[in-house]
C-alpha beads as a LAMMPS data file, in Angstrom:
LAMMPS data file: protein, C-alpha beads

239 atoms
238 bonds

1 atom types
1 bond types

-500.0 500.0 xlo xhi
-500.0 500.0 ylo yhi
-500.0 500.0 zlo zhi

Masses

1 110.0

Atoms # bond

1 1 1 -101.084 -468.966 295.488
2 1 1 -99.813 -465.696 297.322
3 1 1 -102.192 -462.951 297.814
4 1 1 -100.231 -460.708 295.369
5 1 1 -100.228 -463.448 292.424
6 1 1 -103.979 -463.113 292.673
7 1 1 -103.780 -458.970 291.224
8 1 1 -103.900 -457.764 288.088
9 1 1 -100.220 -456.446 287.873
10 1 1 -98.493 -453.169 288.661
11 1 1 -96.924 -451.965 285.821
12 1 1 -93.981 -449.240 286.253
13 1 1 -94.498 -448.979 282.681
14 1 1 -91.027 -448.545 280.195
15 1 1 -90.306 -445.589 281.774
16 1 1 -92.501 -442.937 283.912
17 1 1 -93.924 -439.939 284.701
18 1 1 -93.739 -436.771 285.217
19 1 1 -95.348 -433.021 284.297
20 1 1 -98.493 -431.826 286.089
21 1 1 -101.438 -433.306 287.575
22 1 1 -104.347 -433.418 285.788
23 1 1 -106.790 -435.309 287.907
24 1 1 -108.708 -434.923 291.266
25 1 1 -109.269 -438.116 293.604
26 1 1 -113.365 -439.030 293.870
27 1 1 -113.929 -438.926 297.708
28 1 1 -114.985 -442.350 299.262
29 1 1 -118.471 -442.755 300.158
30 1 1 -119.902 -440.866 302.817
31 1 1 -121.144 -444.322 303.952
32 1 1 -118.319 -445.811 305.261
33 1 1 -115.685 -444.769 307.281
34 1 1 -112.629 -443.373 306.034
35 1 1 -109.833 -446.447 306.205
36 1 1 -106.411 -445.719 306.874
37 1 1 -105.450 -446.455 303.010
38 1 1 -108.143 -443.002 302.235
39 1 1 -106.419 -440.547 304.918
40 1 1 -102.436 -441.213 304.494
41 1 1 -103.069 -440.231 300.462
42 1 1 -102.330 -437.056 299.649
43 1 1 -104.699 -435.203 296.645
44 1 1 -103.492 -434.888 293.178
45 1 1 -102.739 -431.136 293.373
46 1 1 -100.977 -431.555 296.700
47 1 1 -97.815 -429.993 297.413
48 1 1 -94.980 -431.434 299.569
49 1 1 -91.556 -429.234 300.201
50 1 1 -92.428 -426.512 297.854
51 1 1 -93.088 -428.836 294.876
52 1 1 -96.048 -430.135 293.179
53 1 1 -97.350 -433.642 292.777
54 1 1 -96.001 -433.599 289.272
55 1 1 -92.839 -432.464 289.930
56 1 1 -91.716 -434.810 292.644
57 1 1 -92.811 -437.552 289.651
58 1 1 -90.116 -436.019 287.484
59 1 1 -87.855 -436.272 290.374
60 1 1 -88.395 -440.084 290.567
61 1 1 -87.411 -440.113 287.477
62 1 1 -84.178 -438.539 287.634
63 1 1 -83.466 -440.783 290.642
64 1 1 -84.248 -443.896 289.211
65 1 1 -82.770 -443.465 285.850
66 1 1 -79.407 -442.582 287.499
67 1 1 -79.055 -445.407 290.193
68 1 1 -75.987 -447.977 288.968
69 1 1 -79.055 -450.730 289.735
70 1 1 -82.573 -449.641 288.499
71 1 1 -84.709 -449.662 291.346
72 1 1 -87.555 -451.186 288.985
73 1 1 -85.310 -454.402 288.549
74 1 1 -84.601 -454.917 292.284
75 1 1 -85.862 -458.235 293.142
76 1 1 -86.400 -458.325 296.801
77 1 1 -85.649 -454.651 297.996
78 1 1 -82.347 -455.405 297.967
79 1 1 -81.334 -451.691 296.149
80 1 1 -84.492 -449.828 298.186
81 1 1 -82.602 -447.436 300.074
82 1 1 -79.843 -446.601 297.069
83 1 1 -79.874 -442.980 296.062
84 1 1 -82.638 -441.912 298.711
85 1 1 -82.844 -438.981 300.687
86 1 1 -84.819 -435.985 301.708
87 1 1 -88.967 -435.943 302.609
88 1 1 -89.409 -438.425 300.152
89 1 1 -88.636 -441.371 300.020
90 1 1 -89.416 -443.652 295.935
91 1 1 -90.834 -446.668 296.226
92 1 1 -90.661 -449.167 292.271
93 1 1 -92.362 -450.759 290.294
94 1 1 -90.399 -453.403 287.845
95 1 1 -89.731 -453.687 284.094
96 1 1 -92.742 -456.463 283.812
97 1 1 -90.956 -459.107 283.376
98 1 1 -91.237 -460.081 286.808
99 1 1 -93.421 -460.465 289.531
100 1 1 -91.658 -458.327 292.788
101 1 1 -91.988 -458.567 296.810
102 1 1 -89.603 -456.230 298.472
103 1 1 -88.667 -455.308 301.843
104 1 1 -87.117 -452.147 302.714
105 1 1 -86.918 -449.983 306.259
106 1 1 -87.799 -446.321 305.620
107 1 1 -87.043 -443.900 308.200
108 1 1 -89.650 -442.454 310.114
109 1 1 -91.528 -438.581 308.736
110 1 1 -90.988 -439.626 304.937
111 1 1 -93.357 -439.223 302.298
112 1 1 -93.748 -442.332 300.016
113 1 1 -94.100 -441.949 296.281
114 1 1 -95.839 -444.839 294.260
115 1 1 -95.631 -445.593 290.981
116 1 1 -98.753 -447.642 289.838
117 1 1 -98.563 -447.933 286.175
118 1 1 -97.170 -445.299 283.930
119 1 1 -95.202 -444.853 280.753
120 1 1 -92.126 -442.421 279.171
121 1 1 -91.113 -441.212 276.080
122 1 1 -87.543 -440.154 275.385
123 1 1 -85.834 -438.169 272.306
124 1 1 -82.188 -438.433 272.365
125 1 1 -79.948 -436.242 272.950
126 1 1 -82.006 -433.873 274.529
127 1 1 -81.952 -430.114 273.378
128 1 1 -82.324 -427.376 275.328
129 1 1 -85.274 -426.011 273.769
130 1 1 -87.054 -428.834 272.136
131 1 1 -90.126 -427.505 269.636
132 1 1 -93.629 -427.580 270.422
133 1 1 -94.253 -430.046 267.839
134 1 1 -91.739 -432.545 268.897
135 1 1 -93.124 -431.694 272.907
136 1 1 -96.510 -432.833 271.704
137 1 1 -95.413 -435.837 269.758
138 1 1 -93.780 -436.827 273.122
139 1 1 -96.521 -436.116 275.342
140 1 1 -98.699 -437.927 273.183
141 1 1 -97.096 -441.677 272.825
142 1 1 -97.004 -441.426 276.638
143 1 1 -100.576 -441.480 276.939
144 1 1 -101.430 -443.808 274.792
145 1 1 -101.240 -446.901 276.788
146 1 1 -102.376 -444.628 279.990
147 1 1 -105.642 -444.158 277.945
148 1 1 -106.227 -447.590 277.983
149 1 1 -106.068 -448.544 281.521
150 1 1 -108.051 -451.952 282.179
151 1 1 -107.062 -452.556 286.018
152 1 1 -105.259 -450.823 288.921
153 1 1 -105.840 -452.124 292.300
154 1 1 -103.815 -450.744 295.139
155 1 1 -103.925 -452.435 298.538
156 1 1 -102.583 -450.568 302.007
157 1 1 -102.109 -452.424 305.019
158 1 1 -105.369 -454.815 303.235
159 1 1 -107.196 -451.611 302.671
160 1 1 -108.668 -450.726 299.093
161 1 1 -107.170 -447.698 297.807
162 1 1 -110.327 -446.618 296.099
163 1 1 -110.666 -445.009 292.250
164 1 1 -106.758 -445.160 291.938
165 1 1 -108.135 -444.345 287.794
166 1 1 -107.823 -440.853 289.697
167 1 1 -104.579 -439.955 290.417
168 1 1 -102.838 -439.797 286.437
169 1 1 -100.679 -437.305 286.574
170 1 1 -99.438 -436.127 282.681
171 1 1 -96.712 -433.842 281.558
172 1 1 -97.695 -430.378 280.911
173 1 1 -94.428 -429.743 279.179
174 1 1 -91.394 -431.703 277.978
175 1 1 -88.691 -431.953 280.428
176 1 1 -84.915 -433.597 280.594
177 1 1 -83.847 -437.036 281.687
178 1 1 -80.396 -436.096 282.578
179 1 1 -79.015 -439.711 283.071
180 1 1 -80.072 -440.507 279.271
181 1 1 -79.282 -437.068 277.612
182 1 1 -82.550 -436.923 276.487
183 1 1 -85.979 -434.947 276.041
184 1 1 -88.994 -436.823 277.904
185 1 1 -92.624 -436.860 278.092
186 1 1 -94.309 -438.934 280.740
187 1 1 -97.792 -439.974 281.597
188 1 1 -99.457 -442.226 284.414
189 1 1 -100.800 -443.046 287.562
190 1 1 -99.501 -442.605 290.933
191 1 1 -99.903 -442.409 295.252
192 1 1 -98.450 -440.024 297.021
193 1 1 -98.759 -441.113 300.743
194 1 1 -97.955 -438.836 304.452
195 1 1 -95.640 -440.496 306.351
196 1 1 -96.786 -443.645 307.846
197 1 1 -96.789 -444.851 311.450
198 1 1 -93.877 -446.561 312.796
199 1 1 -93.973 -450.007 312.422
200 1 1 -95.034 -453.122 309.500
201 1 1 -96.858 -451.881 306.395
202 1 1 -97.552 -453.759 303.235
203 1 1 -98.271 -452.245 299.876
204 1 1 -99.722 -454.295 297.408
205 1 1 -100.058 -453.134 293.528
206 1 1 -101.822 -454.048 290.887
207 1 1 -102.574 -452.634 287.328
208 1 1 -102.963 -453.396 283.763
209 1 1 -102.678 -451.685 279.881
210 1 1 -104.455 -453.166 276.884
211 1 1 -103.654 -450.341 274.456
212 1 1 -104.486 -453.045 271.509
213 1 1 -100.583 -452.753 271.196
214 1 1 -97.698 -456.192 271.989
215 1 1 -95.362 -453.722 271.437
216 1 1 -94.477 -450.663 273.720
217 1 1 -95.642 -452.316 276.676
218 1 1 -99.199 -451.834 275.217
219 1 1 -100.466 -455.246 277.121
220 1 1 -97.922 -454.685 280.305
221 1 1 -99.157 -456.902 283.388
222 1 1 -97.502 -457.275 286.301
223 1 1 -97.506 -457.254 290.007
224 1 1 -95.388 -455.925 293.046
225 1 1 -95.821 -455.643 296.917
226 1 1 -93.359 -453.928 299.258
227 1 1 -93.473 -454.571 303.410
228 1 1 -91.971 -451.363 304.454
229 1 1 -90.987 -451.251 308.268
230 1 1 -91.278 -447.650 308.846
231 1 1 -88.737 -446.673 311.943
232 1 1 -86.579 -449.838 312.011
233 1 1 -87.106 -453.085 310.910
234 1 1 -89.802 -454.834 312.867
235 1 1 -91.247 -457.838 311.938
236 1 1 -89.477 -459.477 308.947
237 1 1 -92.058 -461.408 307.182
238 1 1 -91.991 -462.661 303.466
239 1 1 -95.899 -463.452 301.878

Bonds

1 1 1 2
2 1 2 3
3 1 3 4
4 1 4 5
5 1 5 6
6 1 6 7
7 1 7 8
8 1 8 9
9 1 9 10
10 1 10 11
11 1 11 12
12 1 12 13
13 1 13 14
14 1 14 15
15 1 15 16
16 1 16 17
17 1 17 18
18 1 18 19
19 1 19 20
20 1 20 21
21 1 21 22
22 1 22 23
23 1 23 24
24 1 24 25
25 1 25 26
26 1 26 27
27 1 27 28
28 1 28 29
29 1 29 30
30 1 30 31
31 1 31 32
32 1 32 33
33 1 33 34
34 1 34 35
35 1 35 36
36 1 36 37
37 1 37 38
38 1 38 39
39 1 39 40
40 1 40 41
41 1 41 42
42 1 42 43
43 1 43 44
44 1 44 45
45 1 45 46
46 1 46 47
47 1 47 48
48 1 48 49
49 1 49 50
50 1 50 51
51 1 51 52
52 1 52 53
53 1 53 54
54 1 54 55
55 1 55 56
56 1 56 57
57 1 57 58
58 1 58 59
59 1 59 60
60 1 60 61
61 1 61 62
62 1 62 63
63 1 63 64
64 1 64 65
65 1 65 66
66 1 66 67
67 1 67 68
68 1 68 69
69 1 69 70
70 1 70 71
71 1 71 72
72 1 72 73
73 1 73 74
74 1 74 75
75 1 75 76
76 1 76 77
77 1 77 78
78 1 78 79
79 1 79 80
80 1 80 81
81 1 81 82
82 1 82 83
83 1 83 84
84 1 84 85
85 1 85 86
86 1 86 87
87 1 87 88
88 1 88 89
89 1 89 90
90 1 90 91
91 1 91 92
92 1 92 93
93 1 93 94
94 1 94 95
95 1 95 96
96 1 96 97
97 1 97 98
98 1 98 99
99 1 99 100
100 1 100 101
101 1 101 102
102 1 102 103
103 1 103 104
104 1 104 105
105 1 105 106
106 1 106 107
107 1 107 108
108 1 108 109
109 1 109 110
110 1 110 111
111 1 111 112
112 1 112 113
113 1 113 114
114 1 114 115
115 1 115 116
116 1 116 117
117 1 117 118
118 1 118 119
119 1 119 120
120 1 120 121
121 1 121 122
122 1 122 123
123 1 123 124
124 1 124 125
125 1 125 126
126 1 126 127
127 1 127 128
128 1 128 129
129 1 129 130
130 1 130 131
131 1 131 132
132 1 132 133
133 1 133 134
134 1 134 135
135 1 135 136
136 1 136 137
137 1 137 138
138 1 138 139
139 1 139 140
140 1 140 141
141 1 141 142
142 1 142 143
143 1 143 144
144 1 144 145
145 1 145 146
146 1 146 147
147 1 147 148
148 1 148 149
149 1 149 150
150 1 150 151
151 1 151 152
152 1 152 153
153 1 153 154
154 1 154 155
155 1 155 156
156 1 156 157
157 1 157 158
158 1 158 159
159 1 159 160
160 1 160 161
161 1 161 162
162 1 162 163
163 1 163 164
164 1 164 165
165 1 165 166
166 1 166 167
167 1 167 168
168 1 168 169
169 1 169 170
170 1 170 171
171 1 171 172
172 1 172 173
173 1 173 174
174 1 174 175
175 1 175 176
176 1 176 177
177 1 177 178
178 1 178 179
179 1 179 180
180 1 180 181
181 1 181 182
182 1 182 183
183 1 183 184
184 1 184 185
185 1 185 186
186 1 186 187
187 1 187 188
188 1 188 189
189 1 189 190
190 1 190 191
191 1 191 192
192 1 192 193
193 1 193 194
194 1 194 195
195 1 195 196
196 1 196 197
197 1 197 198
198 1 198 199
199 1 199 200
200 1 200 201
201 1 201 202
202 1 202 203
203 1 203 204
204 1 204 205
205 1 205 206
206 1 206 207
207 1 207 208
208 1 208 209
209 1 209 210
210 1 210 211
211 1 211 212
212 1 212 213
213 1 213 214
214 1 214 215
215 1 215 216
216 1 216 217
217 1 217 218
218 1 218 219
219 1 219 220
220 1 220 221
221 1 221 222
222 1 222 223
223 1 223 224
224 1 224 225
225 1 225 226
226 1 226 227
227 1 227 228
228 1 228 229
229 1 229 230
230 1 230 231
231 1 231 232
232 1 232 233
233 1 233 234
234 1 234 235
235 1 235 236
236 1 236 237
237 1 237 238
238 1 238 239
């Protein structure tokens, strides 16, 4: 059995998130040293480019809704470097019906945005000014299989990503999903990493909902690891 079949999966979730944080990381024990999975992660209320955690979330959104392959159905990183560009570069999860191991060379001084487990909610076709009632409705069947988060177990480089419970990040206000002419609401859980060394890394995810719910993706388990080879491919290795 791999080491990734062993986790609790990584669920991207129908669709995911964005809005504004709404959580602050618990610090790691003064105990121990701080691992290298603790001091690449940026805090929820962290700012990168002029733009908040929250909205570079809705910008994943917009970039993988609009790709002619959905990043979250690429196999074997395959599609990891379509639409990508800027300090940022999106990292997937998949639809759950699969397990995922991708490969993918990022360039050196990017960002990396991970989604964990998270959920959307879209009203088609979207209006410009969608009610307050119908914003609320939204906001709130995105959270309801984010409110019942069982597992989520993020692995850098081997390293323990510790209380990723928090890092949810929940939409303050409705917003549009311009690839699906719609009005969205998003809710979930996320890693915002600093640019990583050059060289090998391996990002392992796991995560779990049991909202009480088969449908919706209330029982959504799945699992995904990427080996990103930061500056060039280096050592091509499948787990």
């Amino acid at each position: 059995m791999s080491r990734r079949a062993g986790l609790l999966s990584a669920a991207f979730g129908a669709m995911a998130a964005v809005g504004a944080t709404s959580a602050i990381p618990v610090p790691l024990s003064d105990s121990a040293p701080p691992p290298a999975a603790s001091t690449s992660l940026l805090p929820a209320d962290a700012v990168v480019e002029g733009a908040s955690f929250g909205e570079w979330t809705g910008r994943w959104w917009n970039w993988a809704l609009s790709q002619p392959i959905e990043p979250y159905l690429d196999p074997d990183g395959r599609v990891c470097d379509q639409g990508q560009g800027g300090p940022v570069w999106y990292l997937a999860g998949t639809d759950g019906s699969f397990d995922a191991h991708r490969e993918c060379v990022v360039p050196e001084g990017k960002y990396l945005l991970i989604p964990v487990i998270n959920m959307v909610q879209m009203r088609m076709p979207a209006t410009t000014h969608l009610n307050r009632a119908a914003c609320d409705d939204l906001r709130e069947s995105a959270a309801v299989n984010n409110d019942h988060l069982v597992s989520a177990v993020v692995l850098i480089d081997g390293v323990k990503v510790p209380d990723v419970s928090g890092f949810r990040v929940r939409s303050r206000r409705c917003f549009e999903v311009a690839a699906r002419n719609a009005n969205a609401a998003a809710d979930g859980y996320w890693l915002f990493l600093k640019p990583l060394p050059r060289g090998r890394h391996v990002i392992t995810v796991g995560a779990n909902y049991d909202s009480g719910r088969d449908r919706g993706y209330g029982t959504m388990v799945q699992n995904f690891e990427y080996v990103v080879h930061v500056g060039g491919r280096t050592n091509l290795t499948s787990l």
